[in-house]
VOKOL-563308 format. One record per residue (C-alpha): x negated, y negated, z negated; residue number from 0. Coordinates in nm, 3 decimals. Each point is the difference from the previous one (the first is absolute). Layout:
<nodes>
<node><u>X</u><v>Y</v><w>Z</w><k>NUM</k></node>
...
</nodes>
This chain:
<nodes>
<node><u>0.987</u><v>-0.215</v><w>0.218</w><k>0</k></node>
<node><u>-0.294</u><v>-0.084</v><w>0.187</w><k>1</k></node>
<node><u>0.118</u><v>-0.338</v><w>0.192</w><k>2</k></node>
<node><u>-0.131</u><v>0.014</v><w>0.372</w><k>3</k></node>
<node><u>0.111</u><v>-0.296</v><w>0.187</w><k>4</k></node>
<node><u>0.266</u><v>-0.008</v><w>0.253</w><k>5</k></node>
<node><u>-0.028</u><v>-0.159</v><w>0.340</w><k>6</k></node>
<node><u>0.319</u><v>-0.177</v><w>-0.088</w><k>7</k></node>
<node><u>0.227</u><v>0.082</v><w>-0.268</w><k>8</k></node>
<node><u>0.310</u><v>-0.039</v><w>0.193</w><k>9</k></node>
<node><u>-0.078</u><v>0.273</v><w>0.256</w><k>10</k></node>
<node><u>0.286</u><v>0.254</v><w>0.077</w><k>11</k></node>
<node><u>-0.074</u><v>0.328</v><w>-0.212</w><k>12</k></node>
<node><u>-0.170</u><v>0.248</v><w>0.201</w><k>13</k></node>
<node><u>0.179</u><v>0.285</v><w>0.121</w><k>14</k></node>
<node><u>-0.049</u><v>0.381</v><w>-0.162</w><k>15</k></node>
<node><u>-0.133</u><v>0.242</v><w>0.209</w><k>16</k></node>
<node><u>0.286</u><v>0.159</v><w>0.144</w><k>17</k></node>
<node><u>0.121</u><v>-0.337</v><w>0.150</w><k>18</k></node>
<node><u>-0.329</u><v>-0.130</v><w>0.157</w><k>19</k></node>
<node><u>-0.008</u><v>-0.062</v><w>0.347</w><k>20</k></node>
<node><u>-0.198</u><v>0.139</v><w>0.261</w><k>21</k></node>
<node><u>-0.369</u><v>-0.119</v><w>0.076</w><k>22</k></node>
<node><u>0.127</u><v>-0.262</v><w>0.266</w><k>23</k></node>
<node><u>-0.124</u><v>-0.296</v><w>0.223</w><k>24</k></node>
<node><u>0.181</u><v>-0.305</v><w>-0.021</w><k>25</k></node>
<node><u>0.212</u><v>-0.137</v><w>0.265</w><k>26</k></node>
<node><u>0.073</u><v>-0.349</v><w>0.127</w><k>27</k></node>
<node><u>0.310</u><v>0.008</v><w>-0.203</w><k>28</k></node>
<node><u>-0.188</u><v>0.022</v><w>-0.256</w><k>29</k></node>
<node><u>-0.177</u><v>-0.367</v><w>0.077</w><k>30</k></node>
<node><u>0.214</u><v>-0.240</v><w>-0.159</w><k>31</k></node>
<node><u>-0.056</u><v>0.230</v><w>-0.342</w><k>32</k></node>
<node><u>-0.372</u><v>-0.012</v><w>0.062</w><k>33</k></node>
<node><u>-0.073</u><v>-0.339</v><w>0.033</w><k>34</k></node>
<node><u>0.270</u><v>-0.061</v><w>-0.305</w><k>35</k></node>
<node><u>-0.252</u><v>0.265</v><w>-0.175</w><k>36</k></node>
<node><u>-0.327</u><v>-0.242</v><w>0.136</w><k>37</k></node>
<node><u>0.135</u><v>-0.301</v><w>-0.118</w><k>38</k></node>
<node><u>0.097</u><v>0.199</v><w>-0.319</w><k>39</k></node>
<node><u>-0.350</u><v>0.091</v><w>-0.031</w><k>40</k></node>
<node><u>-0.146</u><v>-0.336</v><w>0.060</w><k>41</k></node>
<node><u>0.151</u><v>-0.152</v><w>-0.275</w><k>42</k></node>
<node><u>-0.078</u><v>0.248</v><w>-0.259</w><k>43</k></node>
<node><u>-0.361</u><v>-0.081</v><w>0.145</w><k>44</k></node>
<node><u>-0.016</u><v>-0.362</v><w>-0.050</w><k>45</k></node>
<node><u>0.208</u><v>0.008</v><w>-0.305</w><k>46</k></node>
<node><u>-0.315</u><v>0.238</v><w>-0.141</w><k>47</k></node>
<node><u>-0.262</u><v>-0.293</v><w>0.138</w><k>48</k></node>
<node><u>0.208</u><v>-0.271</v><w>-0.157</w><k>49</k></node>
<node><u>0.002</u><v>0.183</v><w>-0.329</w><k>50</k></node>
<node><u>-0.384</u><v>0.089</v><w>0.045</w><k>51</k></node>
<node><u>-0.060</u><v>-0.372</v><w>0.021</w><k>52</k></node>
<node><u>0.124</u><v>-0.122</v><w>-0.329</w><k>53</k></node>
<node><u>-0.227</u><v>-0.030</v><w>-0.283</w><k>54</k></node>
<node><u>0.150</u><v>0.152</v><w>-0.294</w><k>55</k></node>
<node><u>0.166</u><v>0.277</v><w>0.225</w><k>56</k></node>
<node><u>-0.101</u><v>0.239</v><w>-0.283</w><k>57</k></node>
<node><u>0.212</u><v>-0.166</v><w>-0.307</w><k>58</k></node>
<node><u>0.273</u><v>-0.074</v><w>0.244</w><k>59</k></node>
<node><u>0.039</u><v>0.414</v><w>0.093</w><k>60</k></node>
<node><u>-0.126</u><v>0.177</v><w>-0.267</w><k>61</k></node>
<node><u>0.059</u><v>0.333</v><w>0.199</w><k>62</k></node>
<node><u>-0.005</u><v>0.158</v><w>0.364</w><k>63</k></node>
<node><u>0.368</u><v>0.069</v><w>-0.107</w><k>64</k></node>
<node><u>0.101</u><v>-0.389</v><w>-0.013</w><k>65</k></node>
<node><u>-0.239</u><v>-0.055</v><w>0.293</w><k>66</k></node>
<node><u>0.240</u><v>0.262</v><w>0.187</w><k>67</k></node>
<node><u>0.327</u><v>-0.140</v><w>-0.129</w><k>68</k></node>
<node><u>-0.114</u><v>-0.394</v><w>0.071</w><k>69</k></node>
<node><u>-0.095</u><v>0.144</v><w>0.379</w><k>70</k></node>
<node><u>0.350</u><v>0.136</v><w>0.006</w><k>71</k></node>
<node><u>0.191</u><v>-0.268</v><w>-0.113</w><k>72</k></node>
<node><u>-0.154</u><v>-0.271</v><w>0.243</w><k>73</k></node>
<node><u>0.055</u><v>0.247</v><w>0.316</w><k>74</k></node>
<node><u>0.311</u><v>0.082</v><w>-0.158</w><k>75</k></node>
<node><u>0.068</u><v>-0.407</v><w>0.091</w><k>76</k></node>
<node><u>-0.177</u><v>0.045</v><w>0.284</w><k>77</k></node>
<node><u>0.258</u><v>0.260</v><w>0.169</w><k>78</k></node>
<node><u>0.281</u><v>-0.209</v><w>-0.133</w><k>79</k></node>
<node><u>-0.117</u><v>-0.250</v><w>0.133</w><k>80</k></node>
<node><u>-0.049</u><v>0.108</v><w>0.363</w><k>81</k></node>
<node><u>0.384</u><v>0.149</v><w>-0.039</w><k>82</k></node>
<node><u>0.157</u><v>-0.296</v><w>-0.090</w><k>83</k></node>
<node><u>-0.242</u><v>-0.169</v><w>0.340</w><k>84</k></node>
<node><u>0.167</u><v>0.298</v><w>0.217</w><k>85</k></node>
<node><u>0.378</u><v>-0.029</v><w>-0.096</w><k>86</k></node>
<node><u>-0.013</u><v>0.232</v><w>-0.290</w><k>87</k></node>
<node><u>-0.131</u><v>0.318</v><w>0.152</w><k>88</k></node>
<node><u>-0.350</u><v>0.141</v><w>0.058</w><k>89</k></node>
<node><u>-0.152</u><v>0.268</v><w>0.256</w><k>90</k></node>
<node><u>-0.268</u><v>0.071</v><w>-0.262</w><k>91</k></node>
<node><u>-0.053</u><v>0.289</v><w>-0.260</w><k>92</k></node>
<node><u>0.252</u><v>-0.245</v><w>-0.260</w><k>93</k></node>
<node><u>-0.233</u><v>-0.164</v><w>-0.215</w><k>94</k></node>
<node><u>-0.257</u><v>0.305</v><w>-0.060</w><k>95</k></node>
<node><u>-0.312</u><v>-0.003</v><w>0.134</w><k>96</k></node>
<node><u>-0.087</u><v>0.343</v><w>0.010</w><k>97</k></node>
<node><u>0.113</u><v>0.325</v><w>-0.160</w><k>98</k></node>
<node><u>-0.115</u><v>0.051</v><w>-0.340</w><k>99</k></node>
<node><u>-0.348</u><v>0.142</v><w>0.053</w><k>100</k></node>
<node><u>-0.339</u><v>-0.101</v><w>-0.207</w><k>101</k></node>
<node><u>-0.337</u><v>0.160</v><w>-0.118</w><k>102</k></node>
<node><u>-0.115</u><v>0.159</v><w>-0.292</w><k>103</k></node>
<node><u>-0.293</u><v>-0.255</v><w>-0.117</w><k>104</k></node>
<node><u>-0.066</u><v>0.227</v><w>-0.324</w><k>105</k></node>
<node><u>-0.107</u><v>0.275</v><w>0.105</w><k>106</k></node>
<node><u>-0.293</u><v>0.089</v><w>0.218</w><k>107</k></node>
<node><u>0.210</u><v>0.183</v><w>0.254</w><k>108</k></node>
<node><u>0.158</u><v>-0.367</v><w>0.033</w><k>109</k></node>
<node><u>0.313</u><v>0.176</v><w>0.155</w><k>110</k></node>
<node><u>0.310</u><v>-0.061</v><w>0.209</w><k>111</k></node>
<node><u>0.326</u><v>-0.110</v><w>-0.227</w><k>112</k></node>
<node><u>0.333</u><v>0.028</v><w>0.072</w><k>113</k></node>
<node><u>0.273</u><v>-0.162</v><w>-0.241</w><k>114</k></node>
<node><u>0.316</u><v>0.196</v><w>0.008</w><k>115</k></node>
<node><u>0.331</u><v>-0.202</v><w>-0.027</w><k>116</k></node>
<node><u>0.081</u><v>-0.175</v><w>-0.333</w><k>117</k></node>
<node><u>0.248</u><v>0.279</v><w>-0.236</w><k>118</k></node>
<node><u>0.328</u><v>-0.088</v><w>-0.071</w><k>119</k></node>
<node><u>-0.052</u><v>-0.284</v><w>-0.277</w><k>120</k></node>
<node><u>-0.247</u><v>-0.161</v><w>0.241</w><k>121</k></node>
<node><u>-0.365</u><v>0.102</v><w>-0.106</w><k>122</k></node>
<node><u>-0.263</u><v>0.084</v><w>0.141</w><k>123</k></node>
<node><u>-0.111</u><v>0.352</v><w>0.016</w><k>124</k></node>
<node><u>-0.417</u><v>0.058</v><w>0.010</w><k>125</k></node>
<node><u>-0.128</u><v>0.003</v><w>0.342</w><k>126</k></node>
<node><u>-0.096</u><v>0.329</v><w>0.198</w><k>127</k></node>
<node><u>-0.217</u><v>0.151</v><w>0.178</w><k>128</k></node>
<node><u>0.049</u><v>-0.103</v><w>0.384</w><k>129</k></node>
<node><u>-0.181</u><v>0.039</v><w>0.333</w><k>130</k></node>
<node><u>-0.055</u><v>-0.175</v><w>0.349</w><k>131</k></node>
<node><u>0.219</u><v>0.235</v><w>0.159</w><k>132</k></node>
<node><u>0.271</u><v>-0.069</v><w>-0.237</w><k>133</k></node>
<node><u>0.000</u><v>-0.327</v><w>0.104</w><k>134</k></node>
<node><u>-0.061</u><v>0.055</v><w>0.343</w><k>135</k></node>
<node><u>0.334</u><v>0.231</v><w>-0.055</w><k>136</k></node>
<node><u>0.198</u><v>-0.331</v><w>-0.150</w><k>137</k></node>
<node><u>-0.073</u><v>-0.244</v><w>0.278</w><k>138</k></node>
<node><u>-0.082</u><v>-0.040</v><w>0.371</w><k>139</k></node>
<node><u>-0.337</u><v>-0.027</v><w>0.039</w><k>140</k></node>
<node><u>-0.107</u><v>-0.388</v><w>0.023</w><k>141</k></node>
<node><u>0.177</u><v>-0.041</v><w>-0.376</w><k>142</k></node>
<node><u>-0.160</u><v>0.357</v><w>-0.110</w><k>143</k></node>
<node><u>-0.351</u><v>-0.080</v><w>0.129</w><k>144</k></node>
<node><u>-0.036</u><v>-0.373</v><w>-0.129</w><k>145</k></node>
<node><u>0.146</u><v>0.148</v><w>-0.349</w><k>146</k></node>
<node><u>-0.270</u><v>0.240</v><w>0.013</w><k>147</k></node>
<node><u>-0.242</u><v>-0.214</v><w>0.136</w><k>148</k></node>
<node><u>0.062</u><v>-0.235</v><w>-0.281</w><k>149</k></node>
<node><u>-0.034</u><v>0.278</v><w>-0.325</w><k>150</k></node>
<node><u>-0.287</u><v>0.062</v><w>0.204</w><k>151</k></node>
<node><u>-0.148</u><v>-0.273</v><w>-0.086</w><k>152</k></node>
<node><u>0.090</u><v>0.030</v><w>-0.376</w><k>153</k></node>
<node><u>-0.132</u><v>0.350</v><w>-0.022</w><k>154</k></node>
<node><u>-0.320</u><v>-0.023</v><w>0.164</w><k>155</k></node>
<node><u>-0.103</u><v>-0.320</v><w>-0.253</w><k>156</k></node>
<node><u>0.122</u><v>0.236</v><w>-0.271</w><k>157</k></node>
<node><u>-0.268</u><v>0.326</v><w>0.101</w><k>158</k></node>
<node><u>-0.205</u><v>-0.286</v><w>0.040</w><k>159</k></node>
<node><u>0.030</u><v>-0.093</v><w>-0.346</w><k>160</k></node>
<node><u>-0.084</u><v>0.344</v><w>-0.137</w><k>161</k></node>
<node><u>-0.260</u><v>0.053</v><w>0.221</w><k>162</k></node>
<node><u>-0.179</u><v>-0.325</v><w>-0.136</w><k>163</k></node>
<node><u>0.107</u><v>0.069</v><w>-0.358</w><k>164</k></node>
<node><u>0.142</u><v>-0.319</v><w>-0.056</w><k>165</k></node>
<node><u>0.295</u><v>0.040</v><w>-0.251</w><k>166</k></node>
<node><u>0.319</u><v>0.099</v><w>0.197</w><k>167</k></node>
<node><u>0.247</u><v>-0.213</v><w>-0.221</w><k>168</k></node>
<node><u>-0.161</u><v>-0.335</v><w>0.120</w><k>169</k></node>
<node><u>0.277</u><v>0.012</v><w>0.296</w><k>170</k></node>
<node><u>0.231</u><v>-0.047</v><w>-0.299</w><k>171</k></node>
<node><u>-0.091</u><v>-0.340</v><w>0.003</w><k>172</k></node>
<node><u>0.222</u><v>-0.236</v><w>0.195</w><k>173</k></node>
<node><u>-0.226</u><v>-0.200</v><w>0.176</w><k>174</k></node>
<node><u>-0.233</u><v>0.351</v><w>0.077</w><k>175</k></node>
<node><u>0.317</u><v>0.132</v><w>0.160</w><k>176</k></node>
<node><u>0.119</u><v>-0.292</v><w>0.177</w><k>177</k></node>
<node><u>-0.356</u><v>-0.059</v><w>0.200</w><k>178</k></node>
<node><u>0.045</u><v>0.382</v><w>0.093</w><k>179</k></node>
<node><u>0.346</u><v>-0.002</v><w>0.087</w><k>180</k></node>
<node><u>-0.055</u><v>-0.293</v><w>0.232</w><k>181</k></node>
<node><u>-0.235</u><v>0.182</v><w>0.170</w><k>182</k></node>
<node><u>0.292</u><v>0.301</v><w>-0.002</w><k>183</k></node>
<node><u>0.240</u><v>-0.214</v><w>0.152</w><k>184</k></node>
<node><u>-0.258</u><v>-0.130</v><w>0.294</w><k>185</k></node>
<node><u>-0.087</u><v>0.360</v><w>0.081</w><k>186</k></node>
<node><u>0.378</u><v>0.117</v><w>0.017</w><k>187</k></node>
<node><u>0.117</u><v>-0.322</v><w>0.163</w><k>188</k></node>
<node><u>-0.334</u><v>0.069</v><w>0.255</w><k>189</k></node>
<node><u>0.175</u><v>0.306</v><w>0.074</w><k>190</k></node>
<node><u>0.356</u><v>-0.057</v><w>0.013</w><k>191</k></node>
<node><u>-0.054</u><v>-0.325</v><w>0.258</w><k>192</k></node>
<node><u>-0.222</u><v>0.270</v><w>0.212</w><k>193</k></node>
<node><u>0.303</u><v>0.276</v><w>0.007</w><k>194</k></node>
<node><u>0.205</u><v>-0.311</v><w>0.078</w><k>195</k></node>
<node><u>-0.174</u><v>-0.142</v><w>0.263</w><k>196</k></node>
<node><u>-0.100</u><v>0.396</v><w>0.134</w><k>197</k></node>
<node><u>0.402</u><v>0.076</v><w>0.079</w><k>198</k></node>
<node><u>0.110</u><v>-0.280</v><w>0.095</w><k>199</k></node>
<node><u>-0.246</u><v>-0.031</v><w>0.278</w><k>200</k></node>
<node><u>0.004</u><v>0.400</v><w>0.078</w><k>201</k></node>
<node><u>0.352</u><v>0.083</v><w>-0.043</w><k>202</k></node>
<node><u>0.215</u><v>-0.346</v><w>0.023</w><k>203</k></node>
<node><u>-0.095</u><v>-0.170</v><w>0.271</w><k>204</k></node>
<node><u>-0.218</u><v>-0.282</v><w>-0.146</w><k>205</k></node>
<node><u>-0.223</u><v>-0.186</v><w>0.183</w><k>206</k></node>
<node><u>-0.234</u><v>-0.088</v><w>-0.261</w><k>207</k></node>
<node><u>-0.155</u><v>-0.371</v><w>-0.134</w><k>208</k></node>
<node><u>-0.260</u><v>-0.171</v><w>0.154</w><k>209</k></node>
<node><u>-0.170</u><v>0.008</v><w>-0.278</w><k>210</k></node>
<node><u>-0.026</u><v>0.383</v><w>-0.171</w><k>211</k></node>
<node><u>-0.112</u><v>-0.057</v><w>-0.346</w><k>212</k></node>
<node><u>0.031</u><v>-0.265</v><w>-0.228</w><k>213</k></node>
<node><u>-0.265</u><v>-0.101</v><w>-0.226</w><k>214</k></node>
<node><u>-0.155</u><v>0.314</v><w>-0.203</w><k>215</k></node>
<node><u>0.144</u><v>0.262</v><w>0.226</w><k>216</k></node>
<node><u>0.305</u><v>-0.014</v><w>-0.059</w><k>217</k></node>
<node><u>0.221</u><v>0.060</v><w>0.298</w><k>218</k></node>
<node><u>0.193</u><v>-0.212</v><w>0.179</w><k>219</k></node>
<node><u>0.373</u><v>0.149</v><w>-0.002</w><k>220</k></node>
<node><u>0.332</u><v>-0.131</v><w>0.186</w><k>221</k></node>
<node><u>0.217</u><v>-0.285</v><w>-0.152</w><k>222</k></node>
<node><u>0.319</u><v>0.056</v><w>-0.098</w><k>223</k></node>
<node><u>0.186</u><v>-0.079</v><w>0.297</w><k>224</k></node>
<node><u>-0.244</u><v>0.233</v><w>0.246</w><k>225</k></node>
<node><u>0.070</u><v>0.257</v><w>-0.321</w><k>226</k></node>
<node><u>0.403</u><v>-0.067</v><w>0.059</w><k>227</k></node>
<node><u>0.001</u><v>0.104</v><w>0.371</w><k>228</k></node>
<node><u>-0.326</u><v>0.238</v><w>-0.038</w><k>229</k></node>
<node><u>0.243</u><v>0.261</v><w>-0.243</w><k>230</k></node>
<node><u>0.260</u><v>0.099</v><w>0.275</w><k>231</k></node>
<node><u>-0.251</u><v>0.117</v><w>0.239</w><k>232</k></node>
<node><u>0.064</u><v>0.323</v><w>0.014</w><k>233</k></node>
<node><u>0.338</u><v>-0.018</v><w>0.009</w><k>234</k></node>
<node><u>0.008</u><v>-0.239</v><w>0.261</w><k>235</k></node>
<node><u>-0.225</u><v>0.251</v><w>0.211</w><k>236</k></node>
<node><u>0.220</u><v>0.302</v><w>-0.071</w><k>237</k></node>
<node><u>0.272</u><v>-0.221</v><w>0.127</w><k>238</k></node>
<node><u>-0.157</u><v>-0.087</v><w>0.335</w><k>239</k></node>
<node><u>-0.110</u><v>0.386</v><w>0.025</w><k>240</k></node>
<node><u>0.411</u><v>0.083</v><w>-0.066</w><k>241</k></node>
<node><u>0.089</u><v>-0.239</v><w>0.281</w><k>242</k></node>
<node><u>-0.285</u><v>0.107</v><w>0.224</w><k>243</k></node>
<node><u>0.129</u><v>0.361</v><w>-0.026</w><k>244</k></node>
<node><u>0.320</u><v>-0.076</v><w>0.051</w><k>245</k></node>
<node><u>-0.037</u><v>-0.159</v><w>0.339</w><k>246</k></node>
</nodes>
């Protein structure tokens, strides 16, 4: 097996085919998940840069596979963590960071991965062949499109590589994967705060910050309290509609 790193390890198993969803937008409902998903998502990221900073990073993981297990186990901490802060329960996706998606970085096609859900005695099967519509047909579209936007990322340095003719295995090479997937999680989390920021303004009712962006681009999204009373929007307006009918 070919080992194509997850974006977390912990990630719920994707769904087969005849289960997917539809393509769908997400709703403010869906808001307490998504920010659960962007701070998720920023921790993966700075746990990367933390790792990318130490010196013997490459005797400490030997292989993308222990760099994708030691991500998992600190965000693992993470989400506990934030449960135990929040009385024991959590709006986010449960202490996976995104389905189990990756990219093929030996082969010049540099394809989409899916990993299928672990057999009965708990391994791994090999990864398959995957598309953005597939995800697009797991998630509501702000989690689809930074996931996307993310492998992205990962395959277009990969074409790169073959382009150039530099030797494809070099992303095998913990610290060579690390700077990349740092760059990964910026692009996704560039994304996913945009999506954020994008329904809660056009669908929820929010007013917006002062200040848009915060430094780098990245957009300025509600806080958890604004998220809190942004999510019942709708249902709060197809309540006043009810009572407005009514009279």
């Amino acid at each position: 097996m070919i080992f194509v790193f997850l974006l977390a390890l912990l990630a719920p198993a994707p769904r087969g085919p005849d289960t997917v969803n539809p393509l769908h937008d997400c709703e403010c409902k869906d808001l307490p998940r998504l920010f659960e998903e962007l701070m998720e998502q920023e921790k993966l990221r700075d746990t990367c840069q933390e790792y990318l900073k130490k010196p013997k990073i490459n005797e400490e993981l030997l292989t993308i596979k222990e760099v994708s297990e030691a991500l998992s186990y600190r965000l693992n901490q993470f989400v506990s963590s934030r449960r135990g802060a929040q009385g024991g329960s959590s709006s986010g996706s449960g202490g996976g960071a995104a389905p189990a998606f990756g990219t093929d970085f030996l082969h010049e096609g540099c394809g989409l991965f899916k990993y299928p859900p672990k057999d009965a005695d708990g391994n791994q099967p090999d990864p398959v062949p995957s598309s953005p519509d597939e995800v697009r047909a797991q998630e509501c579209s702000a989690i689809s499109e930074y996931l996307i936007d993310h492998e992205k990322y990962h395959q277009d340095r990969c074409k790169e590589r073959f382009k150039k003719g530099g030797d494809p295995l070099s992303i095998l090479i913990p610290s060579n994967y690390l700077k990349e997937d740092c760059a990964a999680y910026d692009t996704g989390i560039k994304r996913l705060r945009a999506e954020i920021a994008k329904l809660s303004r056009e669908k929820c009712g929010w007013q917006g910050s002062t200040k848009k962006y915060k430094q780098g681009g990245f957009a300025v999204v509600p806080t958890p309290d604004q998220i809190d009373k942004l999510k019942d929007t709708v249902k709060q307006q197809a309540n006043a509609l009810k009572k407005g009918a009514a009279k």
